[in-house]
C-alpha positions in Angstrom: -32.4 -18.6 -63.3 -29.6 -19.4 -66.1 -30.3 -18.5 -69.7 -30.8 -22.5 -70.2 -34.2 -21.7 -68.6 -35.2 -19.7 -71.6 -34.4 -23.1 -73.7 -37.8 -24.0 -73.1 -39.5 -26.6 -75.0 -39.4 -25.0 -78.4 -42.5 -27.0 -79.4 -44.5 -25.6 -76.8 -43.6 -22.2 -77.7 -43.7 -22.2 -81.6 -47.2 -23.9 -81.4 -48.5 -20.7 -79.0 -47.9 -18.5 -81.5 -46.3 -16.1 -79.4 -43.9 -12.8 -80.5 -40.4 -13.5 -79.9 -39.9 -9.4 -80.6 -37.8 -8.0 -78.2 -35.4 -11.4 -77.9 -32.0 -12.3 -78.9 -31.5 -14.8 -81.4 -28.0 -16.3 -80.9 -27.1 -18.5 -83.8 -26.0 -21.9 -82.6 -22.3 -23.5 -84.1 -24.8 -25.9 -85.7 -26.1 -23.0 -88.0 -23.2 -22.5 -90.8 -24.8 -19.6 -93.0 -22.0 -17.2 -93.1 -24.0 -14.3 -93.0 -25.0 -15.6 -89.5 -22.0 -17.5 -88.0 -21.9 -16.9 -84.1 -24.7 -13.6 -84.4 -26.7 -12.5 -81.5 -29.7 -10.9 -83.5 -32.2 -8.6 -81.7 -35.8 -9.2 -83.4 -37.6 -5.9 -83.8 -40.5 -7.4 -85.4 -42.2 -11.3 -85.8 -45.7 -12.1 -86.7 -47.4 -14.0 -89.2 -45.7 -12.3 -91.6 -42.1 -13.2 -91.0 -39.3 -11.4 -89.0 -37.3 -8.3 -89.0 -34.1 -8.2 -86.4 -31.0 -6.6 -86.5 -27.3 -8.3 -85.8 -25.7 -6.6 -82.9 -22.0 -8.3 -82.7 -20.8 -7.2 -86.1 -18.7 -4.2 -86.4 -17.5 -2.7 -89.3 -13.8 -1.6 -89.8 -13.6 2.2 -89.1 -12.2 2.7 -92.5 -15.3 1.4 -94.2 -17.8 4.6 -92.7 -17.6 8.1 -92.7 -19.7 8.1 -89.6 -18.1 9.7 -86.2 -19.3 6.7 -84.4 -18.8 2.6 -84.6 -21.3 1.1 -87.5 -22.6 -2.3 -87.5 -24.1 -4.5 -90.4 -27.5 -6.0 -89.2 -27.1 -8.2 -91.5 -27.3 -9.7 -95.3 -29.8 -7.7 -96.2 -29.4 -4.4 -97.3 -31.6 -1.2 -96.2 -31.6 2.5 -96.9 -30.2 4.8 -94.4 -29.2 3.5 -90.9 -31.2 2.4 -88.0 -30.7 3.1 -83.9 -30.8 1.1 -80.9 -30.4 2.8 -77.7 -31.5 2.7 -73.9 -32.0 6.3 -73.5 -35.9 6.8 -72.7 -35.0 10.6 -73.2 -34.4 10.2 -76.2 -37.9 8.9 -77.5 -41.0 11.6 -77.1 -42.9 10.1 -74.5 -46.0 9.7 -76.4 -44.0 7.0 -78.6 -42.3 5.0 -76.0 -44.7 2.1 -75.8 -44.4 2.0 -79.8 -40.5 2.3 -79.8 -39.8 0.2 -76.9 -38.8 -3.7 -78.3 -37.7 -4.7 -75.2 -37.2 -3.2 -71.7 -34.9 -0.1 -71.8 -34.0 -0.6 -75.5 -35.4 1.7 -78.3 -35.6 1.8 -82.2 -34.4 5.2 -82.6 -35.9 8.1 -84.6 -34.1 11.0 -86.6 -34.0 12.9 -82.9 -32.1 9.8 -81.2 -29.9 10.0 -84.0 -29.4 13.4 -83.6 -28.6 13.1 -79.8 -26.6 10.2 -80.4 -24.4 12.3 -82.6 -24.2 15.3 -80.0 -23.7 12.6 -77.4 -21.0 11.0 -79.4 -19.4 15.4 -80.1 -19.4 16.0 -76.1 -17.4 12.6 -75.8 -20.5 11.7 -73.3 -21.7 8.1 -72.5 -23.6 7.4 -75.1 -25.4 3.8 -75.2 -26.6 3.3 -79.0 -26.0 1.1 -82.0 -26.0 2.3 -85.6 -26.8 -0.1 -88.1 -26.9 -0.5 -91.7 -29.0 -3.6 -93.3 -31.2 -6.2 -91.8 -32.1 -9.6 -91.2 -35.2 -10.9 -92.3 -37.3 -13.9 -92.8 -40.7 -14.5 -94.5 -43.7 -16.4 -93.0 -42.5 -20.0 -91.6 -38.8 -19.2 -92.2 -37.8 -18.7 -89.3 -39.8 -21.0 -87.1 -38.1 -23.5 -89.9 -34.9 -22.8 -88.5 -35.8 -22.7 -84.9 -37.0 -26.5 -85.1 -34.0 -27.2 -86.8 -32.0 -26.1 -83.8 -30.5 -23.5 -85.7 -30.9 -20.4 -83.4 -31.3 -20.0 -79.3 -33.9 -17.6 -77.8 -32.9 -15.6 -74.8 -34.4 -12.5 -73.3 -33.0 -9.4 -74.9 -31.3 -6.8 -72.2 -29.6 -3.0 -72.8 -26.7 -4.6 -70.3 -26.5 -7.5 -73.2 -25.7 -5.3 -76.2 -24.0 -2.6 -74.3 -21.7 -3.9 -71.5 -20.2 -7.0 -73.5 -17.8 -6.4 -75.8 -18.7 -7.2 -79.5 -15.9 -10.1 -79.3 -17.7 -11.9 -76.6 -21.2 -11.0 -77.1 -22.1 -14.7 -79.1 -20.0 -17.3 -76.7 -21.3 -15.1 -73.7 -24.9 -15.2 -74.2 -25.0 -19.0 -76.5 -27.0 -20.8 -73.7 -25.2 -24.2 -73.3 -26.9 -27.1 -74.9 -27.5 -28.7 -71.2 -30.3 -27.6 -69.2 -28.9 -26.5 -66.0 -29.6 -27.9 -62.8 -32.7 -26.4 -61.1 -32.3 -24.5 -57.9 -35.3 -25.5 -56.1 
């Protein structure tokens, strides 16, 4: 099944009132907001009350942290300390994994993944993890707005996504093309 499959009938979808936590939004070329030109967004939260995700494909320069690892802007909004995403399910105390988990394998971090991430990142060990500073946000309606507009694509979010395609190619790799593809059955 391509990633066209998860183009289903927006409609459909919007009018279910279902979550789209724990999915990528990949802004489409028809969506010309700077702030959002070619992102892949993970959504951490979306209810009634709006959405909360975080850009994943936006690096800064390494002369603009102090940090010992790579830090990413989640976007134009702008947030107090720094958030984690990681796929290490020893990092989260396993009475909060259900709670921390926004999609499968991939965690919101706490001040102990941070900690381990930093230790990880000491040792010079594999260490799968974003840091990011700011956020993206929407209020009620706003982003269903956009969605109808054709502004953004929905695809399922996956560790492998954020952490085995580099940064460069992450938006032209995972922007589902605007043709359904043909059906294997």
């Amino acid at each position: 099944m391509g990633k066209s499959f998860w183009l289903f009938s927006l409609g459909v979808f919007l009018k279910s009132k279902r979550s789209l936590t724990g999915k990528f939004l990949i802004a489409r070329p028809v969506l010309r907001d700077p702030n959002f030109l070619q992102t892949v967004i993970l959504l951490l939260q979306h209810d009634s009350g709006g959405a909360f995700g975080l850009v994943l494909n936006r690096p800064l320069p390494p002369e603009a942290w102090s940090l010992p690892f790579p830090l990413y802007v989640g976007g134009p909004c702008k947030s107090e300390g720094i958030l984690i995403i990681h796929n290490h399910r020893d990092w989260v105390d396993p009475g909060s994994i259900k709670e921390r988990q926004v999609a499968p394998g991939l965690f919101i971090g706490d001040e102990n993944s941070m900690q381990r991430a930093t230790e990880a990142n000491e040792k010079k060990e594999e260490g799968r993890f974003r840091m990011v500073t700011g956020y993206s946000g929407w209020g009620p309606g706003q982003l269903e707005n956009e969605l109808n507009e054709g502004a953004w694509a929905i695809v399922p979010a996956s560790a492998g996504d954020i952490f085995d395609i580099p940064d460069k190619n992450k938006w032209v790799t995972l922007l589902p093309s605007a043709i359904p593809s043909p059906s294997d059955n």
